[in-house]
C-alpha positions as CSV (number, residue, x, y, z in Angstrom):
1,X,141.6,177.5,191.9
2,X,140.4,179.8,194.7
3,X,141.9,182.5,195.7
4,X,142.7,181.7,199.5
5,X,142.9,178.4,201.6
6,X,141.2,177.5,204.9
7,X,144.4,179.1,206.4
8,X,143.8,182.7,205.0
9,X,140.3,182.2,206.6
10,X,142.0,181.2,209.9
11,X,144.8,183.9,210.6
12,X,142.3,187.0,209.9
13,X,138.9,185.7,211.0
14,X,140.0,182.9,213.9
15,X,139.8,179.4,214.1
16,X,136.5,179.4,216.7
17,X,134.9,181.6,214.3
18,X,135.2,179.1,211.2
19,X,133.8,176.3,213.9
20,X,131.0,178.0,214.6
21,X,129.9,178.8,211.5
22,X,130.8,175.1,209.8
23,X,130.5,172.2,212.4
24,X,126.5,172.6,212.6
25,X,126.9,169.9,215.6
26,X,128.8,171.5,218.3
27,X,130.1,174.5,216.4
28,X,134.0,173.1,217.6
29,X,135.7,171.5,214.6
30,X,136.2,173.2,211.7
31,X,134.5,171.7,208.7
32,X,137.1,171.7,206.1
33,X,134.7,170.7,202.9
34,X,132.1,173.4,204.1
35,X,135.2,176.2,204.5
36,X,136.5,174.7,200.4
37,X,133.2,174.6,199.2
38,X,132.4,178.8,199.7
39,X,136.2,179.8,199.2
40,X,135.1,177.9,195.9
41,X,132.4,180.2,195.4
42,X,134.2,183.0,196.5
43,X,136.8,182.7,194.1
44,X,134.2,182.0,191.0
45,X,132.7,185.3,192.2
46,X,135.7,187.1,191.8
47,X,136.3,185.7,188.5
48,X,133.2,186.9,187.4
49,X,134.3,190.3,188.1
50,X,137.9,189.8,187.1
51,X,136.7,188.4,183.6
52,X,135.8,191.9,182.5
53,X,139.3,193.5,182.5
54,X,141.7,190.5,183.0
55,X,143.3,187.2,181.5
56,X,142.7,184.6,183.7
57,X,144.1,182.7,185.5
58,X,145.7,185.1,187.0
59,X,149.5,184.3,187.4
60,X,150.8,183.8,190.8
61,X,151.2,184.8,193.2
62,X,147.8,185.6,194.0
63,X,147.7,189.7,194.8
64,X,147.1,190.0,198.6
65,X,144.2,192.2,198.2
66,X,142.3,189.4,196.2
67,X,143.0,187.0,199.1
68,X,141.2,189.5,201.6
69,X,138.5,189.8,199.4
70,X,138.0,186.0,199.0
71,X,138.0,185.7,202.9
72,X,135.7,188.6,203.5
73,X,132.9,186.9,200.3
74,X,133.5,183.3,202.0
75,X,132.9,184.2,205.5
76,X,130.0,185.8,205.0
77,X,128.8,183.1,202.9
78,X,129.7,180.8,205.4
79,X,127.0,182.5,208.1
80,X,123.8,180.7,207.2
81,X,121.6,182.7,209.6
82,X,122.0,186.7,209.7
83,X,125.3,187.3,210.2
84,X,126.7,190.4,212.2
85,X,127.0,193.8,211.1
86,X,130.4,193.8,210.6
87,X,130.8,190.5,208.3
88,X,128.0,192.1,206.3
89,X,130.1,195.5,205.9
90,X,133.0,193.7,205.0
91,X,131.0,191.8,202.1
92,X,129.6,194.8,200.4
93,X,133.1,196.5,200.5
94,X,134.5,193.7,199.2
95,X,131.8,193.9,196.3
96,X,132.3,197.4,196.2
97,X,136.5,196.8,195.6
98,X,135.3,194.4,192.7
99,X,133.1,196.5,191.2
100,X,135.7,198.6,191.2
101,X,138.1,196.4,189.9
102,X,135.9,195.5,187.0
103,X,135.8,198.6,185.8
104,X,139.1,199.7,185.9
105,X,138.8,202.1,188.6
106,X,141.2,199.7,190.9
107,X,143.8,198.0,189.3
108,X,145.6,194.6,189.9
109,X,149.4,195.0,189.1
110,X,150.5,191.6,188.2
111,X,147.4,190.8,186.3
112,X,147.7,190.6,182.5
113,X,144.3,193.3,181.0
114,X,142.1,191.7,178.6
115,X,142.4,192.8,175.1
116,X,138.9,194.1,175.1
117,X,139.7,196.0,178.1
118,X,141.2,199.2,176.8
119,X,137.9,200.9,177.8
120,X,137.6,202.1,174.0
121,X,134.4,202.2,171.5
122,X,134.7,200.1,168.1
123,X,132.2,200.7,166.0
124,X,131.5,198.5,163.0
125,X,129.0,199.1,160.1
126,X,128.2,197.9,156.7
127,X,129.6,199.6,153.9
128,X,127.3,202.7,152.8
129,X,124.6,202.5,150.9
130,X,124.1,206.1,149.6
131,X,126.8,208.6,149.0
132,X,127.1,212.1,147.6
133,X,129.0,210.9,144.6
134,X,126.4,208.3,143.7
135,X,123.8,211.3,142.1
């Protein structure tokens, strides 16, 4: 599942944009496969991140945020050479916002938290060995 389609990718980035970075021939068809193949890696990404506080899959709808962050990981994936400034600023505040996510300090509100994600210590030990009563 990823979290946004070559559509997402379209209405906030442009469709020349996506040509030029996938058709490697005349940079003026968009190349569907190569635009599926980094929102796939875009959304594993995100999962990674996700995994730490959340149940996935997450239910849908997917949270709009999520979707932005996809587009923003995925297009600059999608640069092969150095991409611009701003496409690289995007990307790390997109890693930033997962980072973020991970450890609680953002939340996603129609996300179910993990169980292990109370942010709690459980410590477990072996019964004692030596006691005061044991003299």
């Amino acid at each position: 599942m990823t979290y946004a389609t070559q559509s997402d990718l379209i209405a906030r980035f442009s469709e020349q944009e996506l040509a030029e970075q996938t058709d490697r021939v005349n940079g003026a068809v968009v190349d569907a496969a190569v635009v599926d193949r980094e929102l796939l890696y875009a959304s594993a990404a995100i999962d990674g991140y996700l995994a730490a506080r959340y149940v996935l899959p997450l239910p849908s709808p997917v949270p709009d945020l999520l979707i932005g962050l996809c587009c923003d990981l995925a297009r600059y994936a999608l640069y092969t050479d150095a991409a611009p400034e701003q496409v690289r600023d995007r990307y790390k505040d997109a890693l930033s916002r997962l980072r973020d996510i991970a450890t609680g300090a953002l939340r996603l509100d129609a996300a179910t938290p993990s169980a292990g994600s109370s942010g709690l210590v459980e410590v477990v030990s072996s019964e004692r060995l030596f006691s005061r009563g044991a003299r």
